[in-house]
C-alpha positions in Angstrom: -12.5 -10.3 3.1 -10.4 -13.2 1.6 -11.0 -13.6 -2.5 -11.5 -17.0 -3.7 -8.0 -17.7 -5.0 -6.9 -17.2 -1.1 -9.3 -19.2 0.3 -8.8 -22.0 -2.2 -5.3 -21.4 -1.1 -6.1 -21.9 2.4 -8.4 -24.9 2.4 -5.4 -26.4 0.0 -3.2 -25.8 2.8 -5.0 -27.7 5.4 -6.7 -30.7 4.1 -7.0 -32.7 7.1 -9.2 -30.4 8.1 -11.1 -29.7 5.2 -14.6 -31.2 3.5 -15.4 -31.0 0.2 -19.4 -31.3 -0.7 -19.7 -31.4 -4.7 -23.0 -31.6 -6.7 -22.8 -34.7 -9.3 -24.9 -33.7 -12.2 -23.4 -30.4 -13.8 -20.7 -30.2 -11.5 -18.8 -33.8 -11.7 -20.7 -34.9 -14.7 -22.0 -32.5 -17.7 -25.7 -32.5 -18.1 -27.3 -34.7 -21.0 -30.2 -35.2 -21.7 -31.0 -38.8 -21.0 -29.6 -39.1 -16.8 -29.0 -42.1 -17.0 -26.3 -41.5 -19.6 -24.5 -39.4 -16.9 -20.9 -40.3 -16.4 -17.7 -38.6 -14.7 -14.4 -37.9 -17.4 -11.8 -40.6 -16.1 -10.3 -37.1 -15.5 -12.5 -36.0 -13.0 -12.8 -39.5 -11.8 -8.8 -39.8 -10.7 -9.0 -36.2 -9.4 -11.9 -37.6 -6.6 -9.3 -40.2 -5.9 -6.9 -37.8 -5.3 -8.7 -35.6 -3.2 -10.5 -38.3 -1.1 -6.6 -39.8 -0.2 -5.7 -36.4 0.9 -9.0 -34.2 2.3 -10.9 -35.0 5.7 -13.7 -35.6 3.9 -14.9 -35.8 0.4 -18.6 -35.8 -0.4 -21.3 -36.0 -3.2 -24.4 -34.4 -2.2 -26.7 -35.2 -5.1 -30.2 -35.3 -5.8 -30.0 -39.1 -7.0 -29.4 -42.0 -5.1 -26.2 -42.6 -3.4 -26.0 -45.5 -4.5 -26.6 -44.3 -8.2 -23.7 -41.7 -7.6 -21.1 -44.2 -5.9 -21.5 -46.7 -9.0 -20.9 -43.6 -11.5 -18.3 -42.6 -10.2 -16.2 -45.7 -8.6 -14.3 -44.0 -6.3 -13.4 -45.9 -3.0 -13.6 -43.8 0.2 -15.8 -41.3 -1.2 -19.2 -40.5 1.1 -22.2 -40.5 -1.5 -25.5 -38.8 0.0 -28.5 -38.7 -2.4 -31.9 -37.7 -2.6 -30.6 -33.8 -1.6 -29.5 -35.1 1.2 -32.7 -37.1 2.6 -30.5 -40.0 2.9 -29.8 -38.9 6.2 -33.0 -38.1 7.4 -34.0 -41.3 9.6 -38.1 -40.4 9.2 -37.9 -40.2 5.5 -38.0 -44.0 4.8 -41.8 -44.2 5.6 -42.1 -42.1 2.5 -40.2 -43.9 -0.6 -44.1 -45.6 -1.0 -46.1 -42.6 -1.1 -43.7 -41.2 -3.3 -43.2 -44.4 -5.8 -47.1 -44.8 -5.9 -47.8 -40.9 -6.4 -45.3 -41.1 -9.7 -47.0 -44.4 -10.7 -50.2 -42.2 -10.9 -49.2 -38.9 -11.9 -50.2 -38.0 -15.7 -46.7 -38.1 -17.4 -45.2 -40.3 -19.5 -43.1 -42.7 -17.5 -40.0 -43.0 -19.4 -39.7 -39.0 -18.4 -40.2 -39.8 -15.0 -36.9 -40.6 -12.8 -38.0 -42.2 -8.9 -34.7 -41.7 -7.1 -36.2 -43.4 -3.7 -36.9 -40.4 -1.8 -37.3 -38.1 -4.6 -39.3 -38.3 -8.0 -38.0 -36.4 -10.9 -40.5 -35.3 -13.7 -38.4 -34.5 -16.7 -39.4 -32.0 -19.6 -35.8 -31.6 -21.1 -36.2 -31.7 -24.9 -39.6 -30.4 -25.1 -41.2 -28.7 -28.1 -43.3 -26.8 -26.1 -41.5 -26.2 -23.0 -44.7 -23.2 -21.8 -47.3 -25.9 -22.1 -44.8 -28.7 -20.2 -44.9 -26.6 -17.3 -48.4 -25.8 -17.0 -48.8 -29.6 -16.8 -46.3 -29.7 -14.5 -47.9 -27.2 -12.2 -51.0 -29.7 -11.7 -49.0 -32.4 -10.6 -47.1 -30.2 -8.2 -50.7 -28.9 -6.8 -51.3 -32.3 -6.4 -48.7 -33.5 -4.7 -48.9 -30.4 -2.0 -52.4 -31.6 -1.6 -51.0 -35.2 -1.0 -48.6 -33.1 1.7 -45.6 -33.6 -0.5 -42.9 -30.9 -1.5 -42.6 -29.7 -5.0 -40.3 -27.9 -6.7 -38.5 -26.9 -10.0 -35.2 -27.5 -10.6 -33.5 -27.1 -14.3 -35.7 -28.5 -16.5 -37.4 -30.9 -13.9 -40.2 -30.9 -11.7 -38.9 -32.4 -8.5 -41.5 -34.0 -5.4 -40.1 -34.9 -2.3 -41.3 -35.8 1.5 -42.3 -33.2 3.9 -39.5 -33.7 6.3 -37.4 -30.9 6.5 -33.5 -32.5 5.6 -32.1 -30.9 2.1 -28.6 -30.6 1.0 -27.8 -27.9 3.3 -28.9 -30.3 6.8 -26.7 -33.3 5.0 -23.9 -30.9 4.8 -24.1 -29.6 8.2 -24.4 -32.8 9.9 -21.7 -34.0 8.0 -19.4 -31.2 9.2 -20.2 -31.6 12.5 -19.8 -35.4 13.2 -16.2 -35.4 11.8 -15.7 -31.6 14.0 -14.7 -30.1 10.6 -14.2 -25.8 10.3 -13.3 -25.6 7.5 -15.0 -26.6 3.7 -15.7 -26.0 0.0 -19.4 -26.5 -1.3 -20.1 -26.6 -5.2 -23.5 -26.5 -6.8 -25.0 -25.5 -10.4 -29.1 -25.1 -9.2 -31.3 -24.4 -6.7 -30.9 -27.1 -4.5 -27.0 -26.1 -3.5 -27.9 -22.7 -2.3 -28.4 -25.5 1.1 -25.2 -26.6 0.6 -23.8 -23.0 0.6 -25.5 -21.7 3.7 -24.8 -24.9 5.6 -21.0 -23.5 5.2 -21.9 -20.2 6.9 -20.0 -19.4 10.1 -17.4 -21.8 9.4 -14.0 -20.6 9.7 -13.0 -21.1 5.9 -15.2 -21.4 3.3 -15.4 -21.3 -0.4 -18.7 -21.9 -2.6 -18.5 -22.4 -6.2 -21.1 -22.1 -8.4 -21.1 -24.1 -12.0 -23.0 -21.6 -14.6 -25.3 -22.4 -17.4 -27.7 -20.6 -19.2 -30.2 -22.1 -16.9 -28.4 -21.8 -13.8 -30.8 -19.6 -10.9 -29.7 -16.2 -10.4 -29.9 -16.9 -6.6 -27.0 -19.7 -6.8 -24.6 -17.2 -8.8 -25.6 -14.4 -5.9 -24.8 -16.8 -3.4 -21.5 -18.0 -5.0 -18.0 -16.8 -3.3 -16.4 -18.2 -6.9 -18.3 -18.8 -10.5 -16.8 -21.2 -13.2 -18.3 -21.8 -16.6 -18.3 -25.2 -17.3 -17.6 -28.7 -15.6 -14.3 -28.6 -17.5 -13.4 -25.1 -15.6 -14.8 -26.9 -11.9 -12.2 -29.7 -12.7 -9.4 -27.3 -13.2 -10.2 -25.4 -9.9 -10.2 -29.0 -8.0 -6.5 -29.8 -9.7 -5.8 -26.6 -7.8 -7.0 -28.6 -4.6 
């Protein structure tokens, strides 16, 4: 089996052929705690507009709006897919109200709550008493499975989403599939981009990359072909691009 310095080699060697699927927050942009103060070094910024003149296909799979993500980062020719990929999902529009008016009820204070049209985010970063957060959390995320919605923890937010059955890892495949590509790198720092990693399986090359944190899921790092420490580290593996 090829380590991950040969098949970064390989997908290097071929780039017409090759997508790239990148997380924003953690891997493109370090987390903060406000997300709205998210930004992209110019760095990383002139490295996307690098790689987007050169690769098949370079993509942002994020759990924020695409359009939130293609303003952060300004790059031109970049393909920005948000809400974990639900942007693609043709039956999840019906759901942006049920999902605006469940966060406009749900007991949390608002400026902690993020709506990112077909996702809500419920924020407890900064917390004194992260335990007793949680346990509050865990009542809205009972009550939005009674509602029929999906809930789920991701770091340090509660996330609820429609019922329809696209995430990351559908996005990425479709994506792969409309422009015939075999061969792709997939990078992630939580839960959510274990999709992005198994839409890559049974494609002839493929790297996943995992950006570690002290809250990073054990699952991701298991599922990771390559582990770096930091978005500083991610940005030196895509100069290697």
């Amino acid at each position: 089996m090829a380590g991950p310095d040969e098949l970064l080699a390989e997908l290097a060697a071929r780039p017409g052929e090759t997508g790239l699927f990148l997380d924003f927050d953690g891997v493109l942009a370090p987390i903060v705690a406000r997300p709205e103060d998210a930004s992209p070094a110019p760095e990383t910024r002139a490295e996307l507009e690098r790689l987007v003149a050169k690769y098949a296909l370079v993509a942002v799979v994020s759990g924020r709006t695409g359009e939130d993500v293609q303003a952060r980062v300004a790059v031109d020719g970049l393909v920005c897919v948000g809400s974990h990929g639900l942007e693609l999902e043709p039956q999840a529009d019906r759901w942006r109200r049920a999902l605006a008016a469940f966060a406009a009820d749900a007991p949390w204070p608002p400026d902690e709550i993020e709506v990112k049209g077909l996702a809500v985010a419920f924020h407890f970063r900064g917390r004194d008493d992260e335990r007793q957060a949680v346990r509050e959390l865990d009542a809205i995320a009972e009550t939005a499975r009674e509602d029929g919605l999906v809930a789920r923890y991701g770091r340090k937010i509660l996330e609820v989403l429609p019922p329809v059955g696209s995430h990351k890892g559908t996005a990425v495949r479709r994506l792969l599939e409309e422009r015939g590509l075999r061969r792709a790198l997939a990078a992630g720092d939580d839960t959510t981009d274990i999709d992005s990693f198994a839409a890559l399986d049974g494609l002839d090359v493929a790297l996943r990359v995992a950006v570690t944190s002290p809250e990073a899921p054990s699952a991701l790092l298991d599922a990771a072909d390559l582990v770096v420490e930091s978005t500083d580290e991610f940005l030196s593996l895509l100069r290697r691009l």
